[in-house]
KOLDODO-785159 format. One record per atom (N, C-alpha, C, CB): x, y, z; residue in one letter; residue number from 1; atom name. Coordinates in steps of 0.2 Angstrom, whole numbers, plus 5000, padded with zeros to 4 digits. Atoms other than C-alpha are relative to their C-alpha. Glycine has a CB too. Example, Ala and Ser with C-alpha at 12.3 -4.5 7.8 and 13.67 -1.06 7.14 Angstrom:
% residues 2
+------+------+------+------+-----+------+
|    u |    v |    w | rest |  nr | atom |
+------+------+------+------+-----+------+
| 5004 | 4994 | 5000 |    a |   1 |    N |
| 5062 | 4978 | 5039 |    a |   1 |   CA |
| 5004 | 5006 | 5000 |    a |   1 |    C |
| 4995 | 5000 | 5006 |    a |   1 |   CB |
| 4996 | 4994 | 4999 |    s |   2 |    N |
| 5068 | 4995 | 5036 |    s |   2 |   CA |
| 4996 | 5005 | 5003 |    s |   2 |    C |
| 5002 | 5002 | 4993 |    s |   2 |   CB |
+------+------+------+------+-----+------+
END
This chain:
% residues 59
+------+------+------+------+-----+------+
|    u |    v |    w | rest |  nr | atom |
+------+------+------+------+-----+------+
| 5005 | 5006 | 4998 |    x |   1 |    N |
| 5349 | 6253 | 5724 |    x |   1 |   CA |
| 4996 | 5003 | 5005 |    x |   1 |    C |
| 5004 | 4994 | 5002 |    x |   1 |   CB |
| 5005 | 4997 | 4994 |    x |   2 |    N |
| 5334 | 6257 | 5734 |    x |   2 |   CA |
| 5001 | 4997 | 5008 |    x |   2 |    C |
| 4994 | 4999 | 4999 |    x |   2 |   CB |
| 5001 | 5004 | 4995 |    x |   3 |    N |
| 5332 | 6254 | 5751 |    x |   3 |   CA |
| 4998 | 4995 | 5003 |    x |   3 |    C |
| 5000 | 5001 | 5002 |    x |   3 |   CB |
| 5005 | 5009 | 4999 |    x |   4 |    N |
| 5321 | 6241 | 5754 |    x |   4 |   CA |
| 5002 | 4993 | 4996 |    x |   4 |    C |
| 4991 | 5000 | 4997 |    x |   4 |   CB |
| 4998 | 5006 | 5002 |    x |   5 |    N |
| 5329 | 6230 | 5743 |    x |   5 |   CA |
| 5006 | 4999 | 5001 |    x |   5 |    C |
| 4999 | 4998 | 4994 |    x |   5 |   CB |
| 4994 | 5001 | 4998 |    x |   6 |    N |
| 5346 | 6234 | 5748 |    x |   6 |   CA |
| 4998 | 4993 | 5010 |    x |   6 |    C |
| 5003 | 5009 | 5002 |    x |   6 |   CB |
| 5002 | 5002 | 4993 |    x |   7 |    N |
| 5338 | 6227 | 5766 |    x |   7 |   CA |
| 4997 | 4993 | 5000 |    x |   7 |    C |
| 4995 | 5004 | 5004 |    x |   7 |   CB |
| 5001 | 5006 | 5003 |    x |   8 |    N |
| 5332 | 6213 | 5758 |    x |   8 |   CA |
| 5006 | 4996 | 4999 |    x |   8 |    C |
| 4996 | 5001 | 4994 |    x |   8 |   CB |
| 4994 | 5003 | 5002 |    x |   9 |    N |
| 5346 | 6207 | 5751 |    x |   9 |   CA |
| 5004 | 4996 | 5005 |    x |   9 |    C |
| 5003 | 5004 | 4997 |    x |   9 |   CB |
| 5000 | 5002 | 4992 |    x |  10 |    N |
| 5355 | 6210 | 5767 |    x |  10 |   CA |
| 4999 | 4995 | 5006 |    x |  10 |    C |
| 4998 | 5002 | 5001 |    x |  10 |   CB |
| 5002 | 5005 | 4995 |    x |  11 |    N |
| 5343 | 6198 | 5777 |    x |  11 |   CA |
| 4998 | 4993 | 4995 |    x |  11 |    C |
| 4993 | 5004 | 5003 |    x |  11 |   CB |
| 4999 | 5009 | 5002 |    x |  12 |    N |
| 5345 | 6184 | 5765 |    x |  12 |   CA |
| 5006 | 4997 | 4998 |    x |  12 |    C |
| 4995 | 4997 | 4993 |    x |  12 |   CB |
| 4995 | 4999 | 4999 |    x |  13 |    N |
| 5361 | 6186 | 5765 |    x |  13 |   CA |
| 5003 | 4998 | 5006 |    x |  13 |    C |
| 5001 | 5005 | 4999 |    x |  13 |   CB |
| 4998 | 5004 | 4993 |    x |  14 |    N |
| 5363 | 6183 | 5785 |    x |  14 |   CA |
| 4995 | 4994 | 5000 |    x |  14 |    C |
| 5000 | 5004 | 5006 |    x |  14 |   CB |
| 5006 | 5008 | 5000 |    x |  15 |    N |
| 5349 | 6169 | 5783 |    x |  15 |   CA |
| 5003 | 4997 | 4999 |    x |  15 |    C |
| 4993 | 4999 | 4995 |    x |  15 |   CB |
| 4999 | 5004 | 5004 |    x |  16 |    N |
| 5359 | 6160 | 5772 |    x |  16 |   CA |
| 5007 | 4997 | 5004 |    x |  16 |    C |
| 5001 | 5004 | 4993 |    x |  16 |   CB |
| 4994 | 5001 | 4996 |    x |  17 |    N |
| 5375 | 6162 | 5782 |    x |  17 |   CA |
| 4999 | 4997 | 5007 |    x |  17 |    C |
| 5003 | 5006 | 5001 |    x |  17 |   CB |
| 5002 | 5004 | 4996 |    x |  18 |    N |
| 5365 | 6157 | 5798 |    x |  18 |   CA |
| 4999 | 4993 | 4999 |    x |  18 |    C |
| 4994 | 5001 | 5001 |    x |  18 |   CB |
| 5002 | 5008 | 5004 |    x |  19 |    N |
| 5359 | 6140 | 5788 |    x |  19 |   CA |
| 5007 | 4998 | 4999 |    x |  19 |    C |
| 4994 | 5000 | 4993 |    x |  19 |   CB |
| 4993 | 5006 | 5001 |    x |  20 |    N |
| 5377 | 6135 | 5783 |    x |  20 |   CA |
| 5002 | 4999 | 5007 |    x |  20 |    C |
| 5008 | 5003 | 4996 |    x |  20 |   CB |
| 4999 | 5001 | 4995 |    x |  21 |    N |
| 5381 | 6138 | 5799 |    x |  21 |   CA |
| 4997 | 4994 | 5006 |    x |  21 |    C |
| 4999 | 5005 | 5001 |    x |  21 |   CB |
| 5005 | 5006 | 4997 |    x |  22 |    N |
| 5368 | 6128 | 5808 |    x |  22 |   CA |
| 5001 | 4992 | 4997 |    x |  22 |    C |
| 4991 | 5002 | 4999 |    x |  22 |   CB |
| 4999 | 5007 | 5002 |    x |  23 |    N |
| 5368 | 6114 | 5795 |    x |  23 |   CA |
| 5008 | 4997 | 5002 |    x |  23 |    C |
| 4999 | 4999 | 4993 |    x |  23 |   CB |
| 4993 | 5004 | 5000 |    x |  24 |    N |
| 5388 | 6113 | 5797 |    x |  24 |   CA |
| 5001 | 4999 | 5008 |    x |  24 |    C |
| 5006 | 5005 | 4995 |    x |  24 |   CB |
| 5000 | 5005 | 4995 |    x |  25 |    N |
| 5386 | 6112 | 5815 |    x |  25 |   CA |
| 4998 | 4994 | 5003 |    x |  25 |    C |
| 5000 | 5002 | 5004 |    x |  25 |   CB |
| 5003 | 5007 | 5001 |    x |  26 |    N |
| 5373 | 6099 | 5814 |    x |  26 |   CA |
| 5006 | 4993 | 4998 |    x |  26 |    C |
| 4995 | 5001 | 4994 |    x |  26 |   CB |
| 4995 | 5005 | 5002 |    x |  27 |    N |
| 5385 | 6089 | 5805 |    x |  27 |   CA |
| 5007 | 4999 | 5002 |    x |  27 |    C |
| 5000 | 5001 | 4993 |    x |  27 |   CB |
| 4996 | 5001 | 4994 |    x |  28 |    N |
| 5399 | 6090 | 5816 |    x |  28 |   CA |
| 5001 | 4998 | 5005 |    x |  28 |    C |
| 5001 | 5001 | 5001 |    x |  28 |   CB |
| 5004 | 5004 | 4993 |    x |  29 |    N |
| 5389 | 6086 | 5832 |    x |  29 |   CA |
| 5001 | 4994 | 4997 |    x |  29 |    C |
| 4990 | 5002 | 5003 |    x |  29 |   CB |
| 5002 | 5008 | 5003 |    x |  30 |    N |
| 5384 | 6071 | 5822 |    x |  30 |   CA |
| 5005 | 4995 | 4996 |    x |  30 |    C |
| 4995 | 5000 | 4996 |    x |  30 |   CB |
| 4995 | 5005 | 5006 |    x |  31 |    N |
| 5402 | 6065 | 5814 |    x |  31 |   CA |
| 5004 | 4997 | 5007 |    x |  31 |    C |
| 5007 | 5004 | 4992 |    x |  31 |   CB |
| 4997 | 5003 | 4996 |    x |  32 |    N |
| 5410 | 6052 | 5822 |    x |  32 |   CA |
| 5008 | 5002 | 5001 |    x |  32 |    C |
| 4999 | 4994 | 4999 |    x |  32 |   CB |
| 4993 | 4996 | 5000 |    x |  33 |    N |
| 5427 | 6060 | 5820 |    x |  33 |   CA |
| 5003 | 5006 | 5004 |    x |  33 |    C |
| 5000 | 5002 | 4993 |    x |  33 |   CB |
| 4998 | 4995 | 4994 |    x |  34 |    N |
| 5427 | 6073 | 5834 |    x |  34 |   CA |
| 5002 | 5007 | 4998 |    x |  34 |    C |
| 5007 | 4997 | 5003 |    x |  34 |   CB |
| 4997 | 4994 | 5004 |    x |  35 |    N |
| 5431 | 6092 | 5832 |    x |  35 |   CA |
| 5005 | 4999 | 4999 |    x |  35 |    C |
| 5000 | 5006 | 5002 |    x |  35 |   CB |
| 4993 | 5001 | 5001 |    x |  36 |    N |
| 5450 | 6089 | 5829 |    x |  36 |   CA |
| 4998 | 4998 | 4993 |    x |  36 |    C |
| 5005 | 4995 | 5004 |    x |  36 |   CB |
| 5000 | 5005 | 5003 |    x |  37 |    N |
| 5444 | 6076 | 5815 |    x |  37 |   CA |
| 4996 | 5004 | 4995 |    x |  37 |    C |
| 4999 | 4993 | 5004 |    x |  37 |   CB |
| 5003 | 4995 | 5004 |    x |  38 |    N |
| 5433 | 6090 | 5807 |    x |  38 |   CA |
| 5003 | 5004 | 4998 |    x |  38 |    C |
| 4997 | 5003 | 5002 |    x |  38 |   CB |
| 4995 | 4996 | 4999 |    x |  39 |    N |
| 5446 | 6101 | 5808 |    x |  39 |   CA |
| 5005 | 4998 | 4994 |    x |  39 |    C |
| 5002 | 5000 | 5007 |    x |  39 |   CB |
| 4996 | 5003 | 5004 |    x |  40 |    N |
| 5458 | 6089 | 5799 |    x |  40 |   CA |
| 4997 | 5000 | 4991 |    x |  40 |    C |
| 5000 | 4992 | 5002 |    x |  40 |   CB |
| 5008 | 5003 | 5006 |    x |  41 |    N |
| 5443 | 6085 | 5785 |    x |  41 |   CA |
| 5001 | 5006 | 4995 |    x |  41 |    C |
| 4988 | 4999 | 5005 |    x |  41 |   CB |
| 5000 | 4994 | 5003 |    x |  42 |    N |
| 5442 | 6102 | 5781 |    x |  42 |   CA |
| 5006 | 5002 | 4998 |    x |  42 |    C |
| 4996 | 5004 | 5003 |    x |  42 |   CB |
| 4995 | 4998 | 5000 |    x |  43 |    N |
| 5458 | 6107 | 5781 |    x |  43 |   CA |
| 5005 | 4994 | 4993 |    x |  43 |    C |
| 5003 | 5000 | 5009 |    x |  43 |   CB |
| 4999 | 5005 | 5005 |    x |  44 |    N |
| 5463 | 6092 | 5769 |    x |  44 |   CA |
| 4997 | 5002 | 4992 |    x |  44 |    C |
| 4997 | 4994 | 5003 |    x |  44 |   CB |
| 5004 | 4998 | 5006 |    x |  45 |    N |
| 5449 | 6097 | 5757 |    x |  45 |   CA |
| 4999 | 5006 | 4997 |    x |  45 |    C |
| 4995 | 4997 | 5000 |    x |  45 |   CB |
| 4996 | 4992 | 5003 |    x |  46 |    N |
| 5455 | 6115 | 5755 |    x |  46 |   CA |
| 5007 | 5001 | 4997 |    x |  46 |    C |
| 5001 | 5006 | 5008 |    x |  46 |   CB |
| 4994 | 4998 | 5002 |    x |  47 |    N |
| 5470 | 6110 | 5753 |    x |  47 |   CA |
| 5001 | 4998 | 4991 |    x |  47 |    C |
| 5007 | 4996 | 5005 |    x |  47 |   CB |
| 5001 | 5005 | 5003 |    x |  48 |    N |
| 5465 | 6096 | 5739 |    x |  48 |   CA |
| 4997 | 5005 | 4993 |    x |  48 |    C |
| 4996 | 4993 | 5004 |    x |  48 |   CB |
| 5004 | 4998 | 5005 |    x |  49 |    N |
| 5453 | 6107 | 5730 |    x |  49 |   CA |
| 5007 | 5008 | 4999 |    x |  49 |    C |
| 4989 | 5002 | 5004 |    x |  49 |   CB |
| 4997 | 4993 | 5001 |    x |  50 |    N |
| 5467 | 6123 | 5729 |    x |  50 |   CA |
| 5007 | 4996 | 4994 |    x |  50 |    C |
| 5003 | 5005 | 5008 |    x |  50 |   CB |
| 4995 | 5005 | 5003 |    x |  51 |    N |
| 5480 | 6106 | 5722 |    x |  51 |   CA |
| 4997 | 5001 | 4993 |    x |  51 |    C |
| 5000 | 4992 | 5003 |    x |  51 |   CB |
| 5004 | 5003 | 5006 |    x |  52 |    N |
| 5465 | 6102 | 5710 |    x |  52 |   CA |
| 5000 | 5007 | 4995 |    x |  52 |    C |
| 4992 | 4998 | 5002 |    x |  52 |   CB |
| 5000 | 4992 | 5004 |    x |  53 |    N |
| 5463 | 6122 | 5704 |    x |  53 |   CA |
| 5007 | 5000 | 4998 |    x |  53 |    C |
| 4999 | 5008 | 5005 |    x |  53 |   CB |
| 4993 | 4997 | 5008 |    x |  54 |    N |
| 5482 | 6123 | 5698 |    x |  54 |   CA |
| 5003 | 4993 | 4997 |    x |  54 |    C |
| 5009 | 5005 | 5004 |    x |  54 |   CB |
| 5000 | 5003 | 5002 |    x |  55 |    N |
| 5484 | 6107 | 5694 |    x |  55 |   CA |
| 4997 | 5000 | 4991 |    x |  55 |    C |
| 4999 | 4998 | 5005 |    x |  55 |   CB |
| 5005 | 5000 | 5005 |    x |  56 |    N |
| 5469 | 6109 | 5681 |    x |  56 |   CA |
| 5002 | 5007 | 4998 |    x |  56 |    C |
| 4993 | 4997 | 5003 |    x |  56 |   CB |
| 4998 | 4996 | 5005 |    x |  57 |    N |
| 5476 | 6126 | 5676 |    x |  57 |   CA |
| 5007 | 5002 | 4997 |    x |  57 |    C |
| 4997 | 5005 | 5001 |    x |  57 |   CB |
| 4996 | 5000 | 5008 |    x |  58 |    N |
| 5492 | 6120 | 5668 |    x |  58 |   CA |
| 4998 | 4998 | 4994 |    x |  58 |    C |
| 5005 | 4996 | 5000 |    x |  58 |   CB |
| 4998 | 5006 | 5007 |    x |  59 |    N |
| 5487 | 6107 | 5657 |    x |  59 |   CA |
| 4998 | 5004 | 4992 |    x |  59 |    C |
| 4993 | 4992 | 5000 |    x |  59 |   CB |
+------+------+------+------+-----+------+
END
């Protein structure tokens, strides 16, 4: 791969990771639920979506 598009890549690569970042603190400054109550949120729906994954690959 050349370099200039390796470097490319690279830089939209941390762009992108910046922007989850920023939006996902945005939206945690702004939940009424608190960091604990984010914390919970997420931790819930990691666990729900990994239930749903083997759930949905017995059937």
């Amino acid at each position: 791969m050349p370099l200039p598009r390796l470097l490319l890549l690279l830089l939209i690569v941390i762009c992108a990771a910046g922007f989850t970042v920023w939006v996902g603190a945005g939206l945690a400054n702004n939940s009424p639920l608190g960091p604990i109550g984010v914390g919970v949120v997420l931790i819930v729906l990691v666990a729900g979506t990994l239930a749903w994954r083997i759930i949905s690959n017995r059937r």
